[in-house]
C-alpha positions as protocol buffer text, in pm:
chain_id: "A"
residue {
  index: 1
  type: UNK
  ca { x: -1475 y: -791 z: 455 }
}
residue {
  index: 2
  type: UNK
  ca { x: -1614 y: -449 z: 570 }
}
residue {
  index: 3
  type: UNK
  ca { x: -1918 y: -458 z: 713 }
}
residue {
  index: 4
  type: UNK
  ca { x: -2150 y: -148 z: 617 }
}
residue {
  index: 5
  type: UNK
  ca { x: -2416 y: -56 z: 867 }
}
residue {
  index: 6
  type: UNK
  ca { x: -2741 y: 248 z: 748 }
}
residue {
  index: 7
  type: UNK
  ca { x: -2722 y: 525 z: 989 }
}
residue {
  index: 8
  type: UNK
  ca { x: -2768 y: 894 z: 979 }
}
residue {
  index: 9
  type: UNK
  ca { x: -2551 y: 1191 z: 975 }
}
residue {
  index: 10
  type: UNK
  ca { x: -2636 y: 1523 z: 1115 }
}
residue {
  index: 11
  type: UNK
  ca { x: -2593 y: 1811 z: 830 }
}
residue {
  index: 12
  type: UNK
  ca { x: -2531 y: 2054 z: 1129 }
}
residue {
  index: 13
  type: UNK
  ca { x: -2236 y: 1895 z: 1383 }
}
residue {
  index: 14
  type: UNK
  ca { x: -2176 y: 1557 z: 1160 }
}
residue {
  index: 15
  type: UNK
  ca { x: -2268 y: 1333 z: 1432 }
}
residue {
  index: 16
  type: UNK
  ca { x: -2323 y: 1022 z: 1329 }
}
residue {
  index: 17
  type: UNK
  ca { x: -2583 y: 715 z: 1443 }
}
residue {
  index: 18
  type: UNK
  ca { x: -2679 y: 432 z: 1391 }
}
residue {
  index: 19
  type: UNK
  ca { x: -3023 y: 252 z: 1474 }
}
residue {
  index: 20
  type: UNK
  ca { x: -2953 y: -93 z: 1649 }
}
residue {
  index: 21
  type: UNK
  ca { x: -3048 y: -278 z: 1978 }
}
residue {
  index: 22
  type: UNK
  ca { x: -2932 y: -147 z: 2312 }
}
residue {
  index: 23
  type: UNK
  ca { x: -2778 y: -381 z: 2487 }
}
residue {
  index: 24
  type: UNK
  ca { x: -2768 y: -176 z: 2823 }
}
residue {
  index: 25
  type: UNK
  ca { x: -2404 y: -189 z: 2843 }
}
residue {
  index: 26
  type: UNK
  ca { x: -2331 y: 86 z: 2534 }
}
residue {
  index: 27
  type: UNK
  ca { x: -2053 y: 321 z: 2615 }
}
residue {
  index: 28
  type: UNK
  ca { x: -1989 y: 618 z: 2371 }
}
residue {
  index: 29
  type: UNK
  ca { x: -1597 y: 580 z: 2236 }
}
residue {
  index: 30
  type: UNK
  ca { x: -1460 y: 786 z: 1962 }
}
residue {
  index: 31
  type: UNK
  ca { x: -1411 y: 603 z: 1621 }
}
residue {
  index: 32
  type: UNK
  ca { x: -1305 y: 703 z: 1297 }
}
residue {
  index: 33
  type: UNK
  ca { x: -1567 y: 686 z: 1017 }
}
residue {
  index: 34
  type: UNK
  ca { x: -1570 y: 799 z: 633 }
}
residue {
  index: 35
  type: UNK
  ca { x: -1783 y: 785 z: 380 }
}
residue {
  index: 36
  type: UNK
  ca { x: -1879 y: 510 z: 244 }
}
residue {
  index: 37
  type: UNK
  ca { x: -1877 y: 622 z: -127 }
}
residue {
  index: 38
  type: UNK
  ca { x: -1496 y: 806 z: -50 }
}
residue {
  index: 39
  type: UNK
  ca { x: -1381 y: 440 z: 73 }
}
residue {
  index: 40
  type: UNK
  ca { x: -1539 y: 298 z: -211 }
}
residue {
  index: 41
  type: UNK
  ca { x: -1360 y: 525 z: -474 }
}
residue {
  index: 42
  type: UNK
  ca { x: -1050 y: 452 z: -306 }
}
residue {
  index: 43
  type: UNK
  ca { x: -1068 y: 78 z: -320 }
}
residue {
  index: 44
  type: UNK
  ca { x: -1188 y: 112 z: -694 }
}
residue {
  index: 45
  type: UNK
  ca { x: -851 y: 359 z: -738 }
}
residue {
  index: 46
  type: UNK
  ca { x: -619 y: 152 z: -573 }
}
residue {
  index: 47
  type: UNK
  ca { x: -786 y: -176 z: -743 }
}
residue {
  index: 48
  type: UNK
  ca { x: -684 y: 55 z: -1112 }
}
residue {
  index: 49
  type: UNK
  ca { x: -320 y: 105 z: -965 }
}
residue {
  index: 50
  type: UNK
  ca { x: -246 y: -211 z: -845 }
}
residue {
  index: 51
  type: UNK
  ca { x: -322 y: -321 z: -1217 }
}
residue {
  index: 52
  type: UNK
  ca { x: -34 y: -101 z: -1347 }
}
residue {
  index: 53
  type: UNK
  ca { x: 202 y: -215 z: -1059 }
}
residue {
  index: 54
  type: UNK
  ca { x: 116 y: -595 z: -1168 }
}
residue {
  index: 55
  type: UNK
  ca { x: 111 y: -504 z: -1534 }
}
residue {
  index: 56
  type: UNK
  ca { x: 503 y: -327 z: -1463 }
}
residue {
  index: 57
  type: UNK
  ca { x: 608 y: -608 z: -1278 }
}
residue {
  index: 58
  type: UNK
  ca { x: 501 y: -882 z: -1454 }
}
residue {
  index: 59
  type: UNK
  ca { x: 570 y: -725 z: -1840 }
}
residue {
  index: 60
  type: UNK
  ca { x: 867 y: -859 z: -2030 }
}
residue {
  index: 61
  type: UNK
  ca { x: 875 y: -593 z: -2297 }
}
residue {
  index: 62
  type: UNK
  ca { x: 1162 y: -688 z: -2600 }
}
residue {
  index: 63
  type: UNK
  ca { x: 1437 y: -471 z: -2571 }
}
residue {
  index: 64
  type: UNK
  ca { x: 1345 y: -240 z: -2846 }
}
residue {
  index: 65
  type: UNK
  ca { x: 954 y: -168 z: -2713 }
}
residue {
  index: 66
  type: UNK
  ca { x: 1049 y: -107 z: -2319 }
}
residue {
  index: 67
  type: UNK
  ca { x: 1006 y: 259 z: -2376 }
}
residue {
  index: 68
  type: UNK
  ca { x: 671 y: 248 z: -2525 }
}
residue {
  index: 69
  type: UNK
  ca { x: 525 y: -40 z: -2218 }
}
residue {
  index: 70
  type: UNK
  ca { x: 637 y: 201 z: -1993 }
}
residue {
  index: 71
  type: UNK
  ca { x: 523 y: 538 z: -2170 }
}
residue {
  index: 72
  type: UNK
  ca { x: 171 y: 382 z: -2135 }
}
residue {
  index: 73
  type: UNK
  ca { x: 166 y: 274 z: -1849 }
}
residue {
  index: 74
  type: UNK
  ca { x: 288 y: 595 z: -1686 }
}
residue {
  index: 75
  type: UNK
  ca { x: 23 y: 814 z: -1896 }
}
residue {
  index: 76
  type: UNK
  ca { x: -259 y: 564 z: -1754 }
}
residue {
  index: 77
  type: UNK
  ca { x: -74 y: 626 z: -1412 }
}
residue {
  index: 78
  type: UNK
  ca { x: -90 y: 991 z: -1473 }
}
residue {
  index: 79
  type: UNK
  ca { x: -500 y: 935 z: -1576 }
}
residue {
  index: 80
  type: UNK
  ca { x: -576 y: 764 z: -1227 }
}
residue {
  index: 81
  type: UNK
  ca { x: -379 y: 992 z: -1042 }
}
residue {
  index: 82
  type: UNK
  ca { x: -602 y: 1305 z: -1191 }
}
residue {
  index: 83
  type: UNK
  ca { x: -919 y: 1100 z: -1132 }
}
């Protein structure tokens, strides 16, 4: 599970901090950090694609109604990918 910590971000240079406890042993390190509410749109997009990949996978259309299973799945595909 991600752990989400309350910081701030400069509007000017971007830096980034975060108000905890010095331990006396802190050393500055470059990290990689995004937005929390960009990560969070991504896991909710991925979470809507992974239901058509399951959906595709697990769908046992009859011969004469493939077409149509995979026509709407691909224009729900298609509405994701525009989101």
């Amino acid at each position: 599970m991600t752990e989400f910590y309350k910081g701030w971000q400069c509007i000017g240079c971007g830096k980034i901090d975060v108000d905890r406890p010095c331990l006396g042993i802190c050393q500055d390190r470059p990290v990689r950090v995004v937005i929390a509410e960009d990560y969070e749109r991504v896991l909710e997009r991925n979470k809507r694609l992974e239901s058509i990949v399951l959906r595709l996978a697990r769908a046992r259309p009859h011969a004469d109604a493939w077409e149509k299973s995979f026509r709407t799945l691909q224009a729900e595909a298609i509405d994701i990918s525009r989101s």
